[in-house]
C-alpha positions, 0 to 999 in steps of 0.5 A: 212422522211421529208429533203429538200435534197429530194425536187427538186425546180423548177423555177416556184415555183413547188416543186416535192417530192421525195421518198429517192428512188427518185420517184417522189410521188407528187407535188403542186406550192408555191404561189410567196409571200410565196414562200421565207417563205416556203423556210426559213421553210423547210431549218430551219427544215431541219438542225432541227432547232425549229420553231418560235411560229410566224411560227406556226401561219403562217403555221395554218393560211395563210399557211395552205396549205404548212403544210403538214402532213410530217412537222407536224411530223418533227417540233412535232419532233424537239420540242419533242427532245428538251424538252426531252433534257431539261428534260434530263438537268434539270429533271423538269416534266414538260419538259417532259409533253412537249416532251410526248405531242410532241412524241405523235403528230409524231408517237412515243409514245413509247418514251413518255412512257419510259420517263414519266415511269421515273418520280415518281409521288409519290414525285411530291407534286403539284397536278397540275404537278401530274395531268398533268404527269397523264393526258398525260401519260393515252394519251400515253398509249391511243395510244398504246391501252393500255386502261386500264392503259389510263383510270386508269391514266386519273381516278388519273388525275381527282381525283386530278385536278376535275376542270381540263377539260383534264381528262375528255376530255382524258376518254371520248376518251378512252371510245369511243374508246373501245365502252362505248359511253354513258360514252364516251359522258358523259365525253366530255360533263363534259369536256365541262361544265370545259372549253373545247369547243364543236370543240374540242370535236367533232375533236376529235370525228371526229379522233377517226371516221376516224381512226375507223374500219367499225364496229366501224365506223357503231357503232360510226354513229349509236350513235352521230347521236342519239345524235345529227343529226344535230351537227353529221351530218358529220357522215351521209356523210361519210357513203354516200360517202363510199357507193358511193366509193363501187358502 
């Protein structure tokens, strides 16, 4: 997937990506001061070493434009295996909370689910962990459209931490995605009044569009613009930008 090994630095601070085939696929400049960081990165992700927290930051902030999709991946990865590693260690829940949230975010739900398929939540005694388990769980089974099992766990999820806005903010997107969006929208604006903020809710809303067929994207369009015009006028755009893209 991601590996320095398949990147040619040039002098000028250009880096070409390559294909493990060695086709060229694309390329962009490293600005000269960022230049020694970005390396570091690379080359300390490359051997699979775990990125720092004052890396993450740097990467989200002033470096946003070198945190590519593919090093996304690799750093989700490597912390996932890690906390899987701990989990292994120690047997402690909550290290695979972690690395479930982890594996969700590079594509490999599959093994979040066998891990968390593990646990038995009826010895976990403290519903906070319960909920949790429960929580990421129903996220996992999300991803794999298994919507009845995300909606049953995100419903046991709730019912043990009320005050929690995570259930909800998990329900809401199940409900969206399978087109209940009045419930959908109820339970994010729940979410919200427990402490999630309305970015978060509406990058959310915005993922589930982009990853939406054209039904549901029409669907989706038809629903928060009735909602919110203004708030969900990004929805307006898509629509004329694929317009135009089909003229």
């Amino acid at each position: 997937m991601f590996g320095i090994t398949r990147e040619k630095i040039l002098e000028d601070g250009k880096i070409g990506d390559f294909e493990p085939t060695g086709r060229k696929r694309k390329s962009y400049f490293i600005e000269e001061d960022c230049f020694p960081k970005v390396m570091d990165i690379l080359r300390r992700v490359d051997r699979g070493t775990r990125l720092s927290e004052k890396d993450i930051v740097w990467l989200s902030t002033k470096g946003k434009e070198y945190y590519t999709i593919e090093l996304r991946e690799e750093y989700h990865r490597i912390e996932a295996e890690f906390y899987a590693c701990e989990f292994k260690k120690s047997k402690d829940p909550w290290s695979a909370v972690n690395a479930s949230s982890h594996y969700r975010k590079c594509g490999r739900a599959k093994i979040a689910d066998s891990m968390l398929t593990a646990i038995a939540l009826s010895k976990l005694k403290n519903s906070r962990l319960k909920s949790a388990v429960c929580t990421t769980h129903g996220g996992v089974r999300r991803d794999l459209r298994e919507y009845d099992d995300a909606l049953r766990l995100g419903d046991q999820a709730h019912r043990l931490t009320p005050k929690d806005f995570r259930p909800c903010t998990l329900l809401g997107a199940v409900n969206i995605e399978i087109g209940n969006y009045d419930l959908g929208q109820a339970w994010y604006k729940k979410a919200v009044e427990l402490g999630a903020s309305e970015k978060s809710v509406d990058d959310d809303l915005r993922s589930i569009f982009m990853r939406a067929d054209k039904i549901k994207q029409e669907e989706m369009r038809n629903h928060l613009l009735r909602i919110d015009p203004v708030r969900y006028s990004w929805v307006r755009r898509k629509a004329d930008k694929n317009r135009k893209n089909n003229q």
